[in-house]
C-alpha positions in Angstrom: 36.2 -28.8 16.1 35.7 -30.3 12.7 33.0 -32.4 13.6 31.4 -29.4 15.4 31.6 -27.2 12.7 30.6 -30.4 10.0 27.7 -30.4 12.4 27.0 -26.4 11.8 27.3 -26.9 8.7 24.8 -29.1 8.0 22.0 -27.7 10.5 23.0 -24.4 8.4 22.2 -26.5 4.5 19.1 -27.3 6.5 17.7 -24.2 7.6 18.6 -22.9 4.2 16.1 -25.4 2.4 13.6 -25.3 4.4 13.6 -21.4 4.2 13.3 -22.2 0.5 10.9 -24.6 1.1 8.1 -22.6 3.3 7.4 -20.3 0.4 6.8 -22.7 -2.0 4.7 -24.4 0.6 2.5 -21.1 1.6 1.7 -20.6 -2.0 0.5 -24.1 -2.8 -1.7 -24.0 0.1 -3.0 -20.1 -0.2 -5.4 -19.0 0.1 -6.6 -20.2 2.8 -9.2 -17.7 4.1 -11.2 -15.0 2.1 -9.2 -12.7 0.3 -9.9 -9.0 -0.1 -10.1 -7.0 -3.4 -10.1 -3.2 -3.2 -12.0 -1.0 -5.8 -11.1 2.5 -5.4 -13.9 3.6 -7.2 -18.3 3.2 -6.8 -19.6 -0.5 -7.5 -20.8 0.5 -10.6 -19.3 0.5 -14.2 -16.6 -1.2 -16.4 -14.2 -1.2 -13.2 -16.3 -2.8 -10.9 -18.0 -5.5 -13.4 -14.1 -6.9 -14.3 -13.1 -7.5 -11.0 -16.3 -8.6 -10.0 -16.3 -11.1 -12.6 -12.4 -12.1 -12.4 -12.8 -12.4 -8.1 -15.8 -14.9 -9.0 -13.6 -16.7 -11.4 -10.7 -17.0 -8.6 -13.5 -17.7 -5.6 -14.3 -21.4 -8.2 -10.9 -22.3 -9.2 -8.8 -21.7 -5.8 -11.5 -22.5 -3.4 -11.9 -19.0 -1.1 -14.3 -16.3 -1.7 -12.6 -12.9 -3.3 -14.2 -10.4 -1.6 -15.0 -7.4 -3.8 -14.6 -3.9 -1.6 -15.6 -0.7 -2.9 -13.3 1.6 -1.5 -14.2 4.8 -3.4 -12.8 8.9 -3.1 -10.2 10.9 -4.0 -9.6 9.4 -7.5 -8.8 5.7 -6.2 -6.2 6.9 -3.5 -8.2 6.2 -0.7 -8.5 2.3 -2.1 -4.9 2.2 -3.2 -3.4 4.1 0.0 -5.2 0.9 1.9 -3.8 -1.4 -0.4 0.1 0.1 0.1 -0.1 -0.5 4.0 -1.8 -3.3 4.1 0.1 -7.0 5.3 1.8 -8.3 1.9 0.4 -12.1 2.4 -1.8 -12.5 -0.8 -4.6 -11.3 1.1 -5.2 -8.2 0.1 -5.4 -7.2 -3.8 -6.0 -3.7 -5.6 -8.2 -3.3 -8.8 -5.5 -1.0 -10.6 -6.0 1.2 -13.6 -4.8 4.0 -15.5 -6.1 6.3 -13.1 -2.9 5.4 -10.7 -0.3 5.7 -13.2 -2.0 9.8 -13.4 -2.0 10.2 -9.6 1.8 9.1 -9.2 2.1 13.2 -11.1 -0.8 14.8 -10.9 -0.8 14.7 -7.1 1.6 16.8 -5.2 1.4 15.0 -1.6 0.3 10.9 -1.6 1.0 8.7 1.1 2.0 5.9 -0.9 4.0 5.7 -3.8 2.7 3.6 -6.6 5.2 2.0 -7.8 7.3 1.6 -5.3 4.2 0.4 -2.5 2.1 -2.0 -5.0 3.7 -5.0 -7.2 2.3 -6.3 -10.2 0.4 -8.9 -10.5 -1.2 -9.5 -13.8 -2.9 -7.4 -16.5 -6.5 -8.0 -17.6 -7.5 -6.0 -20.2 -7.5 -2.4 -21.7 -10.0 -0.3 -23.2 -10.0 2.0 -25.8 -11.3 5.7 -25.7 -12.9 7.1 -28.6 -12.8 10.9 -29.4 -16.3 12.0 -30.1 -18.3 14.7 -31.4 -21.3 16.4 -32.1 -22.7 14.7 -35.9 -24.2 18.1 -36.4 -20.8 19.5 -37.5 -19.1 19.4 -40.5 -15.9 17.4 -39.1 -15.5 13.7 -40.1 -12.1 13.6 -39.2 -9.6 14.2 -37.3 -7.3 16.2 -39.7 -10.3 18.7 -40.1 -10.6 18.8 -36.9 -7.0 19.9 -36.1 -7.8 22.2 -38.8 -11.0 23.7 -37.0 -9.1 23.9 -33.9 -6.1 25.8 -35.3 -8.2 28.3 -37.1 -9.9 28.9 -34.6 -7.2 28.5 -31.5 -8.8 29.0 -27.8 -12.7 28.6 -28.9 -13.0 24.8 -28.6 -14.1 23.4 -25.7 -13.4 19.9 -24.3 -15.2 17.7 -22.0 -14.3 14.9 -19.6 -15.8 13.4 -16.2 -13.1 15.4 -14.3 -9.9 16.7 -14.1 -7.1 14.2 -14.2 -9.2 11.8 -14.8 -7.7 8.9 -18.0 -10.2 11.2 -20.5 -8.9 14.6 -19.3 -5.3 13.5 -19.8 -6.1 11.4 -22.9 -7.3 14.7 -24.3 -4.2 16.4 -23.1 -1.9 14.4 -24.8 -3.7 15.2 -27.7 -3.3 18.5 -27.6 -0.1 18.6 -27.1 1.0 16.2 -30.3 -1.6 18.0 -32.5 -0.6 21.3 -31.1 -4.0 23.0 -30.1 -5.7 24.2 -28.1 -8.9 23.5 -26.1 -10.4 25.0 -23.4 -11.0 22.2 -20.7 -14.6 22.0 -19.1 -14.9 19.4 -16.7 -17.9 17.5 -15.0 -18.9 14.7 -12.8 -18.9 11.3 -14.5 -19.3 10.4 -18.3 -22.7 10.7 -18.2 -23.4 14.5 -17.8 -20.3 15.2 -20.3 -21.9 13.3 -23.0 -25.3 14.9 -22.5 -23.9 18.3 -23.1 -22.0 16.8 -26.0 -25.0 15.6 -27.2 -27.0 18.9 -26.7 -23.7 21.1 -28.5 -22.4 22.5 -25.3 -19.1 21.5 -26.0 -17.2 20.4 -28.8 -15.2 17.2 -28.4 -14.9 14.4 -25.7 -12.6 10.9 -25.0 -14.5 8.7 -23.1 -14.7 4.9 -23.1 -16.3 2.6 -25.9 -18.4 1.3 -22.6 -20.1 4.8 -21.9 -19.8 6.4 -25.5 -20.9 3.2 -27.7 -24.8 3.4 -28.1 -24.4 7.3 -28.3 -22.1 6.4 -31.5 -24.6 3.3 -33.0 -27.4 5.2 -32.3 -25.8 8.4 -34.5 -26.2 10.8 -31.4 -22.4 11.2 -31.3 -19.8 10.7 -34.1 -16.7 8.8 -33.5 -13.6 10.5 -35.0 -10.9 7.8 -33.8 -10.1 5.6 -31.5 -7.2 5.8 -28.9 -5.4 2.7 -29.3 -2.9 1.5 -31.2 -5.1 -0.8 -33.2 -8.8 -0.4 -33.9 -11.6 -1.6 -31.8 -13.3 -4.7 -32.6 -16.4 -3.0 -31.1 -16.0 0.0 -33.6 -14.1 -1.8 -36.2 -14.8 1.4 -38.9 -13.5 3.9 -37.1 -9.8 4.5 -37.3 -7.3 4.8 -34.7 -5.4 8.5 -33.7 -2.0 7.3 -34.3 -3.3 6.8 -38.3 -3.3 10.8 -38.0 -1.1 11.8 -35.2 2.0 8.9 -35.4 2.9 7.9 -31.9 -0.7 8.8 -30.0 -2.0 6.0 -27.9 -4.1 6.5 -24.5 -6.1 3.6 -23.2 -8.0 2.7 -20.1 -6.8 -0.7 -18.9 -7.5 -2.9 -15.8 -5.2 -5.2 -13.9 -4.3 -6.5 -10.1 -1.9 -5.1 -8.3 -0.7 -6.5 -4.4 1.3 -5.0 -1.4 4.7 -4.5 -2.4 7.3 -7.9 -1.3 4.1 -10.0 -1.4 5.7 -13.6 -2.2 6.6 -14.3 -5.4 5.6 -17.4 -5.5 1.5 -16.0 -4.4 1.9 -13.4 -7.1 2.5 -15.9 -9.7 -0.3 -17.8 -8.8 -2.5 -15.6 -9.1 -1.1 -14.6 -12.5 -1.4 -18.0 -13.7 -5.4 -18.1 -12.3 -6.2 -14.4 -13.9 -4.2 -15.6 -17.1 -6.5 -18.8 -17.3 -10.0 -16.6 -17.2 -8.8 -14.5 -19.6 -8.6 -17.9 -21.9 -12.0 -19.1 -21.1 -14.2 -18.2 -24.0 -17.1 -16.9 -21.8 -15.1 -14.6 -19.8 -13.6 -13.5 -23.0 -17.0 -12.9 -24.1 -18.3 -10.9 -21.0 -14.9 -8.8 -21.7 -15.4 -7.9 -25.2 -19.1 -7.0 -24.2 -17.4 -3.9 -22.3 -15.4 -3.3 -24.9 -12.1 -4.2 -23.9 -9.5 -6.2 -24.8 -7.8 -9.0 -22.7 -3.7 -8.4 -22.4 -2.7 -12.0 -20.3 1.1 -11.5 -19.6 4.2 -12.3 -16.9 4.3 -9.9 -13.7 7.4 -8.4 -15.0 5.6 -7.8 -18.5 2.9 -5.5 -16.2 5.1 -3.8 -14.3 6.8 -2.6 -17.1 4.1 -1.3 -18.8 2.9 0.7 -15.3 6.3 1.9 -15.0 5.8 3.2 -19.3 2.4 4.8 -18.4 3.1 6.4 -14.9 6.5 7.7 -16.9 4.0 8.7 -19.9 1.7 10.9 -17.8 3.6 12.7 -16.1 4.6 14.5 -18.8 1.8 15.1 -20.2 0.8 16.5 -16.6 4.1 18.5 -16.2 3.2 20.0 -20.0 -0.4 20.3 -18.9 0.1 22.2 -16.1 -3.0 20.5 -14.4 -3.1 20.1 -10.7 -5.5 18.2 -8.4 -7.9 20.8 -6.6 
């Protein structure tokens, strides 16, 4: 009997290191076929451009083409609902943004649940918004323009490229910690919102340094502040919100994202790939051309700061009262 179960015993050790073992093992070798990055949103713009230009960086450096798929509609849903069922082997990756931390709240009925269905894998940048408006009025800054706004409570209107969208709800929160009001006006894409800006349809807009900064240079818009914590590099003159309203911060940011109980061992591979480009001086350099910032970091350092947003927004949208239509 003791030598039997000495025998177990050991067959038992064995099996437990190997088990150990094979994951190690899978993520040295992957990938070893094409892997598959969703992009819930049109190949066009800021969102496609960075993963474009991060999958081309992983394609070179682990040997397997990262297949860029547009998966746009309903937000980024569509894309990330794809993403949440799909097999958690490091072979399918999401393109994840602010936009999903919003949808966790501002949608009654998903099929997914962000956090819960997709895991963090690594952070690549975030973008400031700029609050903007028309240089023919008198405001310069913000303070006058929470005084226009009070004095003249319910007139305002503000634009953005649709409801719930990271400009709508940046302009929420701003409301609510400046304690105005504005009449919401939304539209389809940047584009048309900043026209109408531009032609004194409406009075104020958030929007991205990408789609607002020639509007700015060019002295077609004025920039009032920026939305993140520390100034834009791209717009160093132009202050940030929080100098005025302590606390306000709202940016558009980009990272990856996999099926939840991908291996670990994957995940951190491709953090330590991502975190690489973001040190190369001419992906840097394409970055800061779209205004962004790079934010390298751990896993756990991203999925905290989905967990912050996704907690963030949702009270905004619960004070809001907006609702998907």
């Amino acid at each position: 009997m003791n030598l039997a179960r000495r025998h177990f015993l050991q067959l038992a050790a064995a099996a437990t290191a190997c088990s150990a073992i094979v994951p190690i093992a899978l993520a040295q070798s992957y990938p070893t076929r094409p892997v598959r990055w969703i992009v819930g949103y049109p190949p066009v713009g800021a969102t496609d451009i960075t993963a474009r230009l991060i999958g081309q960086w992983l394609s070179e450096r682990l040997g397997q083409p990262f297949v860029i798929e547009n998966r746009a509609g309903a937000s980024g849903n569509i894309g990330t609902e794809a993403v949440a069922k799909a097999a958690p082997d490091g072979y399918t990756l999401l393109l994840v943004n602010a936009g999903n931390t919003i949808n966790e709240s501002f949608y009654e009925k998903l099929n997914f649940a962000f956090l819960r269905d997709i895991a963090a894998v690594a952070s690549i940048v975030r973008v400031p918004l700029v609050m903007l408006t028309n240089p023919s009025t008198p405001i310069r800054t913000v303070p006058e323009f929470v005084a226009f706004a009070k004095s003249n409570r319910g007139k305002l209107n503000m634009a953005s490229p649709g409801i719930g969208t990271p400009h709508h709800v940046a302009g929420e929160l701003f409301k609510m910690m400046a304690n105005i009001e504005m009449i919401h006006v939304p539209y389809r894409g940047s584009a048309p919102a900043l026209i109408d800006l531009i032609g004194g349809q409406v009075h104020v807009a958030f929007d991205t340094t990408t789609a607002a900064i020639e509007y700015v240079r060019s002295g077609k818009l004025r920039a009032l502040a920026v939305t993140t914590a520390e100034r834009s590099e791209a717009l160093p003159d132009v202050p940030t919100m929080a100098d005025f309203i302590p606390g306000y911060e709202a940016t558009g940011w980009y990272g990856v994202g996999a099926p939840k109980s991908t291996p670990a061992e994957i995940i951190d591979k491709l953090n330590r790939e991502i975190n690489a480009a973001l040190a190369d001086a001419n992906v840097k350099a394409r970055l800061d051309a779209l205004g962004a910032t790079v934010v390298a970091g751990s896993p756990a350092e991203f999925a905290k700061f989905m967990t912050e947003e996704t907690e963030k927004w949702a009270k905004v949208v619960k004070f809001s009262g907006i609702k998907a239509q």
